[in-house]
SEBAKE-105066 format. One line per 5 residues: their letters; for each residue x negated, y, z of C-alpha. Coordinates in steps of 0.05 Angstrom, whole numbers, plus 5000, padded with zeros to 4 digits. Example, Ala and Ser with C-alpha at 12.3 -4.5 7.8 and 13.67 -1.06 7.14 Angstrom:
AS) 4754 4910 5156; 4727 4979 5143
***
This chain:
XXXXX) 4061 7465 7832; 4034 7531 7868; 4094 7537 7912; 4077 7464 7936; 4004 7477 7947
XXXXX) 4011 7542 7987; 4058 7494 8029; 4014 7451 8041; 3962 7500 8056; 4006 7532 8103
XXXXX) 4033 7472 8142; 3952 7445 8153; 3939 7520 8178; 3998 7518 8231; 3973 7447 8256
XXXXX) 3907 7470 8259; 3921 7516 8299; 3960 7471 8352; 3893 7434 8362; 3854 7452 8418
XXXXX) 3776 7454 8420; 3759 7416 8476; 3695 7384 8464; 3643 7411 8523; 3580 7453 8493
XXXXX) 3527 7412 8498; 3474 7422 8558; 3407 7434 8524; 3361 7474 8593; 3326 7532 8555
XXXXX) 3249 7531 8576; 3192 7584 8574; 3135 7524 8545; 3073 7578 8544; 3052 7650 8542
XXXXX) 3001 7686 8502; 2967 7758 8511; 2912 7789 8535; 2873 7785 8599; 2904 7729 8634
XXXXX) 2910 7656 8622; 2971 7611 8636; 2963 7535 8642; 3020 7480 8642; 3016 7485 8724
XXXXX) 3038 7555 8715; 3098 7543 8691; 3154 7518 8744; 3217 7486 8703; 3242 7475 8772
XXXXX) 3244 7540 8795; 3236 7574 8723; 3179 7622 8748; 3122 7627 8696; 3062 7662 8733
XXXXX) 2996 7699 8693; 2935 7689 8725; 2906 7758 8710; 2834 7772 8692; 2805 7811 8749
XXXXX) 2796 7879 8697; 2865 7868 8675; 2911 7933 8689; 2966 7897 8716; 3009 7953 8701
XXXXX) 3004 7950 8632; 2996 7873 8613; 2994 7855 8535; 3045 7797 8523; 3039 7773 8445
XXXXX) 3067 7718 8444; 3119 7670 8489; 3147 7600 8471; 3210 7582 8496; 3260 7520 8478
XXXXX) 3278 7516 8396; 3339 7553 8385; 3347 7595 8452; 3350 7673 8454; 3324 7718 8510
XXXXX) 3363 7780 8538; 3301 7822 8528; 3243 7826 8485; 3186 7779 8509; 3126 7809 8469
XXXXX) 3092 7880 8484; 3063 7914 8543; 3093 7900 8607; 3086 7936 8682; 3077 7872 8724
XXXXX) 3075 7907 8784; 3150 7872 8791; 3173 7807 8763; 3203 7806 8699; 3265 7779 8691
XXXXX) 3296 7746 8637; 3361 7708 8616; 3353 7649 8562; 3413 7621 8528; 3434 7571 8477
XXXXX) 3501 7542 8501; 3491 7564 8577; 3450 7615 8611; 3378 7603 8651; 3349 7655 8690
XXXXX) 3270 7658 8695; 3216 7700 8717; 3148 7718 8695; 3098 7744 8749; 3031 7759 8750
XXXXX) 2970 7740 8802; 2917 7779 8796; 2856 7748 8839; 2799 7812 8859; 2734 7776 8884
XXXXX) 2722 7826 8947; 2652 7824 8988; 2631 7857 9053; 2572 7832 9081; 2531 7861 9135
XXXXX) 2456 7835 9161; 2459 7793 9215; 2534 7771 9199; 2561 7712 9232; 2606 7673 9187
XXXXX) 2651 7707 9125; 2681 7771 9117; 2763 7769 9140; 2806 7814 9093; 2881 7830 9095
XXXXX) 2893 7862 9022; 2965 7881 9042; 2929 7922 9105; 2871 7939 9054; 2824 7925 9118
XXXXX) 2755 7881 9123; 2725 7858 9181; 2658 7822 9193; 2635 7797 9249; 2565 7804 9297
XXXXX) 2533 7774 9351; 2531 7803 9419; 2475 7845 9421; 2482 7875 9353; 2479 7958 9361
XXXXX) 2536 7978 9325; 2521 8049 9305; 2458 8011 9259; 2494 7971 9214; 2460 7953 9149
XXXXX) 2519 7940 9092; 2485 7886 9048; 2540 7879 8996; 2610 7916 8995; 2652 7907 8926
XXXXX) 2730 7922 8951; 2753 7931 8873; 2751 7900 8808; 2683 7882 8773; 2650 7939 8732
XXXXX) 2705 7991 8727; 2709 8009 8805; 2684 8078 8836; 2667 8085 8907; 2668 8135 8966
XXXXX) 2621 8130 8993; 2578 8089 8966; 2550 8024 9019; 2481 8051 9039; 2519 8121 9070
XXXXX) 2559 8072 9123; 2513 8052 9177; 2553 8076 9238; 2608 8015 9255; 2623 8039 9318
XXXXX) 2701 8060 9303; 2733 8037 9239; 2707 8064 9177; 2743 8092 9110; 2728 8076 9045
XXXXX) 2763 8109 8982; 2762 8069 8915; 2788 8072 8850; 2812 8042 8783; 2851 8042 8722
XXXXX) 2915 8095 8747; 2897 8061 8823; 2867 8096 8882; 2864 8051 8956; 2837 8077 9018
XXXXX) 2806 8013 9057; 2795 8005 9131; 2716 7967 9148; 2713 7952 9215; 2653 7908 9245
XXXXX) 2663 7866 9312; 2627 7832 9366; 2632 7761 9372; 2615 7700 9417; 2620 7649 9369
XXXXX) 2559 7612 9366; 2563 7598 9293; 2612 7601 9235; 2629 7581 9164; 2597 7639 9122
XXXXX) 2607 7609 9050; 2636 7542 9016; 2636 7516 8945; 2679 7464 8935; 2660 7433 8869
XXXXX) 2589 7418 8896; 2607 7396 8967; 2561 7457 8996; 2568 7500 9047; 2528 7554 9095
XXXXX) 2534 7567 9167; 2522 7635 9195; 2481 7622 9270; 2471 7678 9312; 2405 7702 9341
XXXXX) 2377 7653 9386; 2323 7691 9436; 2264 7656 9459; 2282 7593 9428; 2229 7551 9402
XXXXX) 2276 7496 9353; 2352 7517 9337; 2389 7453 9298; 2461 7449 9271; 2498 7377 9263
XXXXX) 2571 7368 9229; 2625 7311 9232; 2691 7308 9198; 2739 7316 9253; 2763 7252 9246
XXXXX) 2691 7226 9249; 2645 7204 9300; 2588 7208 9253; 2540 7273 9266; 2497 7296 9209
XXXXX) 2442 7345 9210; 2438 7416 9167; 2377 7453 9145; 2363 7503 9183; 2325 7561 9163
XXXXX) 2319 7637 9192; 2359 7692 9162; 2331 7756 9137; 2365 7814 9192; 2367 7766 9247
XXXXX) 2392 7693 9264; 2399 7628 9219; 2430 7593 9160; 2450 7522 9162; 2457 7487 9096
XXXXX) 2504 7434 9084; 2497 7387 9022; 2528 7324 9005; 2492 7256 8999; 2504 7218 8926
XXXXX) 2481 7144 8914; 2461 7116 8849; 2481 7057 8805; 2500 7020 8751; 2575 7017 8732
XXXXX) 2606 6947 8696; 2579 6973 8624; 2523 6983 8650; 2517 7058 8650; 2485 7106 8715
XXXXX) 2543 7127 8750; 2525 7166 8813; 2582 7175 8874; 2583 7214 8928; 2586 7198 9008
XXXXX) 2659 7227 9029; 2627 7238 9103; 2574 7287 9077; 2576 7351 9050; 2642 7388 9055
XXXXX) 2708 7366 9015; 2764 7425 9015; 2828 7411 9061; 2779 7396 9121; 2766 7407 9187
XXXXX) 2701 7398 9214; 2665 7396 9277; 2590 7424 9284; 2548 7432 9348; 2486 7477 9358
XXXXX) 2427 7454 9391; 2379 7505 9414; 2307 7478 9449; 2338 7395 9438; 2405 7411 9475
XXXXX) 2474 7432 9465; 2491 7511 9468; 2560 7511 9428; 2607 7473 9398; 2662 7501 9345
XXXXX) 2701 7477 9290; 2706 7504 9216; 2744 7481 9154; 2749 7488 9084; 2805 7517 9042
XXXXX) 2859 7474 9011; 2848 7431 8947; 2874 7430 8882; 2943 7398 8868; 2953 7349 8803
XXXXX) 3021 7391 8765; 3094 7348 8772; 3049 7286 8803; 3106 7272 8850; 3156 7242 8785
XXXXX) 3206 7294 8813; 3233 7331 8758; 3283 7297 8716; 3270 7349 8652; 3195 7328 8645
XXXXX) 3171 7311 8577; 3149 7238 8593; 3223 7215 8610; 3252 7243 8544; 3240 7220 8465
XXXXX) 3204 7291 8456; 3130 7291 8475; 3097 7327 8424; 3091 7388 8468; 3089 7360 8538
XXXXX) 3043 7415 8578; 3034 7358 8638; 3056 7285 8633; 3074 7248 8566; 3097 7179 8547
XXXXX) 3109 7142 8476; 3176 7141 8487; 3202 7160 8416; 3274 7137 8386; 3253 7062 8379
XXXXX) 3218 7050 8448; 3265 7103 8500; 3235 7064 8556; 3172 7065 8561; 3170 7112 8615
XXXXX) 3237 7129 8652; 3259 7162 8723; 3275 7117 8772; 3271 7095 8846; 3231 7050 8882
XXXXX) 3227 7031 8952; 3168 7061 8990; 3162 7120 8936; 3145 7190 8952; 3212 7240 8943
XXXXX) 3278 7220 8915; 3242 7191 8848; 3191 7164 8820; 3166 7138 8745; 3188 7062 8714
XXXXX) 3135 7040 8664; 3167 6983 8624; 3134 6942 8563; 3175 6922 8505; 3165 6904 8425
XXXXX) 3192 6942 8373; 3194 6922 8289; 3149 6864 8322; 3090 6896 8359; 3077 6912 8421
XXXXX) 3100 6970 8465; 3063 6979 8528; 3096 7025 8580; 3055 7083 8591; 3051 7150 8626
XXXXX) 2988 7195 8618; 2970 7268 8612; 2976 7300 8548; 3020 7295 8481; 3052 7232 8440
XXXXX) 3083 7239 8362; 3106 7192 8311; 3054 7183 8250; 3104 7142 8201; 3152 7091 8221
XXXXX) 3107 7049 8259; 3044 7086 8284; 3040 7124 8353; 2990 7181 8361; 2966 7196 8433
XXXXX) 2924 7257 8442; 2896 7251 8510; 2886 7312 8556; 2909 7377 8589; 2887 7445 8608
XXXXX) 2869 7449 8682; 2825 7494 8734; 2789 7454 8774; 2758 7488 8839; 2748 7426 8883
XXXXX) 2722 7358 8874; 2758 7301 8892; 2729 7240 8919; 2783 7193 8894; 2848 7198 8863
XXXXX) 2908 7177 8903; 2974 7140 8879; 3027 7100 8905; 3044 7037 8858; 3080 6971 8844
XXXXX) 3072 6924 8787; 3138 6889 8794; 3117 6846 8734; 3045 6830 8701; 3055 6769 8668
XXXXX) 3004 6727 8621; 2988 6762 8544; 3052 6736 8497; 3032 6789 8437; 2965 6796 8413
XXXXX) 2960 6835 8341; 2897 6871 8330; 2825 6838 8344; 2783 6879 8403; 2813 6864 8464
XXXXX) 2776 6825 8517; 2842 6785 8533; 2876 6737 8478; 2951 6699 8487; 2961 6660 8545
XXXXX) 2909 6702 8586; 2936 6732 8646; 2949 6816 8625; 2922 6865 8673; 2962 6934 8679
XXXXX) 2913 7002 8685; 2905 7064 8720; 2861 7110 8713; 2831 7184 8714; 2775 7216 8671
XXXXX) 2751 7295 8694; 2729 7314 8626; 2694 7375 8593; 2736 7367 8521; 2739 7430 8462
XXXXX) 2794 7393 8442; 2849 7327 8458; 2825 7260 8445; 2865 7222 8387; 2888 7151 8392
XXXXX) 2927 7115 8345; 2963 7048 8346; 3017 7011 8316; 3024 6956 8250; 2955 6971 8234
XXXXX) 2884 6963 8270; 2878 7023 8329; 2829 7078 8315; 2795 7125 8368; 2803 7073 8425
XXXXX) 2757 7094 8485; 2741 7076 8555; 2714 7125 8607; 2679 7069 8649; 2642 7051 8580
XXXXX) 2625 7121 8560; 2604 7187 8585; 2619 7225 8519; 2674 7233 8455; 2673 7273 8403
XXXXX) 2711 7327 8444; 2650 7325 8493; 2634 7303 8566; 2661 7251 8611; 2646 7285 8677
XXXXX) 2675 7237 8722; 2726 7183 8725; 2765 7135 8758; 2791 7057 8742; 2845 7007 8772
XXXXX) 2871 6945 8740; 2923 6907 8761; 2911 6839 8754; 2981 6806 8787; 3048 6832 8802
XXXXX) 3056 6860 8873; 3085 6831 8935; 3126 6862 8988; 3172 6903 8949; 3148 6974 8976
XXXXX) 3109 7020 8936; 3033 7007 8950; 2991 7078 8968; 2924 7067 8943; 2855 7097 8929
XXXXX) 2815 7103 8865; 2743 7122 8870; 2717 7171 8827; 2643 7165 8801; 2608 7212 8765
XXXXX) 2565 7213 8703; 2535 7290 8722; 2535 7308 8788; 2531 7383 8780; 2575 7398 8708
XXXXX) 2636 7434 8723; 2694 7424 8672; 2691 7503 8626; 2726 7466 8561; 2796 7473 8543
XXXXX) 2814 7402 8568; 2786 7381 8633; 2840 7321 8660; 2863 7261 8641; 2902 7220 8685
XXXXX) 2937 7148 8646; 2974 7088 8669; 2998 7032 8629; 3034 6963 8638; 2983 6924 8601
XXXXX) 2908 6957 8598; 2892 6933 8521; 2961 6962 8496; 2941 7002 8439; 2903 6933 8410
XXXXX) 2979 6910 8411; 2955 6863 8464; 2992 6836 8528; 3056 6820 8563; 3116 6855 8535
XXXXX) 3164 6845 8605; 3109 6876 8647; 3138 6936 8694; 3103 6982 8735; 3116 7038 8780
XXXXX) 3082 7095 8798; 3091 7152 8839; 3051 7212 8891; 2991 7234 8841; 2948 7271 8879
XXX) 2870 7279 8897; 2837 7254 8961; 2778 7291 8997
***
């Protein structure tokens, strides 16, 4: 009986061995998903899958040779070439090589933003500075004596910890290039000041972009009784006056501030919004004209710096979270796609779309309720077998205001209400369903829950009907429904307004956007049209 057994043994071991593995490793893309240290912050549009570059946005204090990593989240079950915690020289990239079943190459970088200031009186316009040249140049008019320069602020290094030689009040002669020594942390820079005569008229001396202000430097104007400054969007013909005021050292300051009209929303609430051709939106060119004594002396251009950009808006990247079953720890866009419901929110293509793709929002029912496709920012779990948890919101640094949020759309199908479950909706069966997009700037400590599913929905909420949660302000928001299914068969580009509850509150919380689309608006009451499909595509702000 043992000889026959070791036979047996034996003869399974030789076919075994005349099997060959040929079932492919599966492709599972190893991702960095966040960083953690000290002095810098990373957010979810830090992190490029696409190009697999994660970039710290160093404090300005932060030695960015010796940069405190504690902690880094990458993909369950992959393993890094080299050790991703401790104190790193970010000087250069690191580079690092994370595998499971196949090998991805990524980097981490660091940005390190210095706030530098050189300001002398009777400037006209802003300071220029090349930091690869370490050289800053301001500007004069005319008649400025040269070798009598007054420095009125000069800060070339980081905040607190930066010595100087020699110190501003010592440099007073501009009439060749001046040197300036600083130093901090292990660093020591020699910059290069250099003031400069200039004919310009008048100039853009500082902007800020969340409140739509901005100043104009004006030179010296001799002998004139009245000197007046008017502005226009360059693609305006609409002039619109400044206050003008003298400057301390010599010439003017014209103030630009934006105009903001009052109301009452649909619920009723004060909603203020703000005039697009006044004040000064970033991405813009504008025109201004001087008028010294009632007529023209100069005419000039300025424009703002480039706005902010809304993180995978254009639907590109196949990996995101919202096109897979896994949204629990999206860092951009989710969907409640989960192993019942897959699509909810796919990748697709549409004519008239932005790029190669774009995202397919499709309703469906599953174990009897409702399903309304959906896209939004922030996370999505499963709470049970039949209860979906949305937690609304994402980190992000806002340093413009938009006037409107822009998308491209088509509702292929919003048909009348065929499932209506839970009481609250202000549509019933038979009604015709209305599909929703829409964006809240918010000031949140924390995400906003929702839950829906078999039993009545809890932490339902509405930016046009409320300028708070729990989590804190509604800053600002946005609203579209879609009452019909769209004609033409090309994407639609579109608008949507943004009003504002406060109009000088600047998101500081750890949440601050929420952007959300959805096949049929009353969804998480487990109310509308289950066949309703909607595309959606090109997220970004308008100015």
């Amino acid at each position: 009986m043992k000889l026959r057994n070791r036979f047996w043994t034996l003869l399974f071991a030789l076919g075994a061995s005349c099997i060959d593995n040929n079932l492919p490793y599966p492709v599972v893309a190893i991702d960095i998903l966040g960083v953690e240290g000290e002095g810098f912050t990373v957010t979810s549009s830090d992190i490029d899958p696409k190009e697999r570059v994660v970039t710290l946005r160093l404090d300005e204090t932060t030695d960015i040779s010796r940069v405190k990593i504690t902690d880094v989240k990458i993909t369950e079950g992959g393993k890094s070439s080299v050790p991703l915690t401790g104190t790193f020289d970010l000087r250069s990239p690191l580079r690092v090589t994370l595998s499971l079943y196949q090998d991805y190459e990524w980097e981490i970088r660091a940005e390190q933003e210095i706030e530098r200031i050189f300001t002398v009186e009777g400037q006209i316009g802003s300071s220029v500075f090349d930091v690869s040249q370490r050289t800053a140049t301001a500007q004069v008019s005319l008649d400025t004596d040269l070798s009598n320069i007054t420095v009125t602020e000069l800060k070339l290094g980081p905040r607190d910890i930066t010595a100087m030689d020699p110190e501003p009040e010592a440099l007073t002669d501009f009439s060749s290039v001046r040197y300036v020594d600083i130093a901090y942390h292990d660093f020591t820079e020699r910059w290069r000041l250099y003031v400069v005569r200039t004919n310009e008229a008048a100039a853009l001396a500082a902007a800020d972009l969340w409140n739509c202000t901005a100043t104009l430097s004006i030179a010296p104007q001799p002998e004139a009784e009245t000197v007046a400054l008017e502005y226009k969007r360059q693609d305006s013909d609409e002039w619109r006056p400044t206050e003008v005021a003298p400057r301390e050292g010599g010439g003017y300051t014209a103030s630009i501030a934006p105009d903001w009209s009052e109301s009452k929303n649909a619920s009723g609430l004060t909603v203020y919004t703000i005039d697009p051709a006044s004040g000064v939106f970033a991405g813009t060119t504008y025109d201004y004209r001087l008028l010294v004594d009632g007529q023209t002396a100069a005419e000039g251009t300025f424009s703002t710096a480039t706005g902010d950009t809304i993180p995978l808006g254009g639907m590109e990247e196949s990996g995101m979270s919202c096109f897979t079953t896994e949204n629990k720890t999206s860092d951009s866009w989710a969907s409640g796609n989960n192993t019942f419901t897959k699509g909810l929110c796919t990748q697709s293509a549409f004519e008239g779309m932005e790029g190669a793709h774009c995202a397919r929002l499709a309703g469906t029912t599953a174990v009897g309720i409702l399903a309304a496709g959906n896209l939004f920012t922030g996370i999505f779990y499963k709470d049970g077998l039949t209860t979906g948890v949305v937690e609304f919101g994402q980190p992000y640094t806002w340093t413009a205001r938009p006037s409107a949020l822009k998308v491209k759309y088509y509702a292929e199908k919003i048909g009348t209400v065929d499932v209506a479950k839970h009481a609250g909706a202000p549509i019933g069966m038979g009604d015709q369903d209305r599909g929703r997009i829409f964006v809240a700037i918010v000031d949140w400590s924390g995400r906003h829950k929702v839950t829906s599913g078999t039993a009545a929905p809890t932490g339902t909420w509405d930016p046009e009907q409320q300028s708070s949660t729990d989590e804190g302000r509604i800053i600002g928001y946005g609203s579209m429904f879609i009452d019909e299914s769209s004609a033409g068969g090309a994407m639609i580009e579109t608008s949507v307004p943004l009003s504002f509850y406060d109009r000088q509150a600047k998101p500081s919380g750890a949440y601050s956007l929420v952007i959300s689309c959805s096949t049929s608006a009353y969804g998480d009451f487990m109310v509308g049209c289950k066949t309703n499909v909607l595309y959606v595509d090109d997220f970004r702000w308008e100015y």
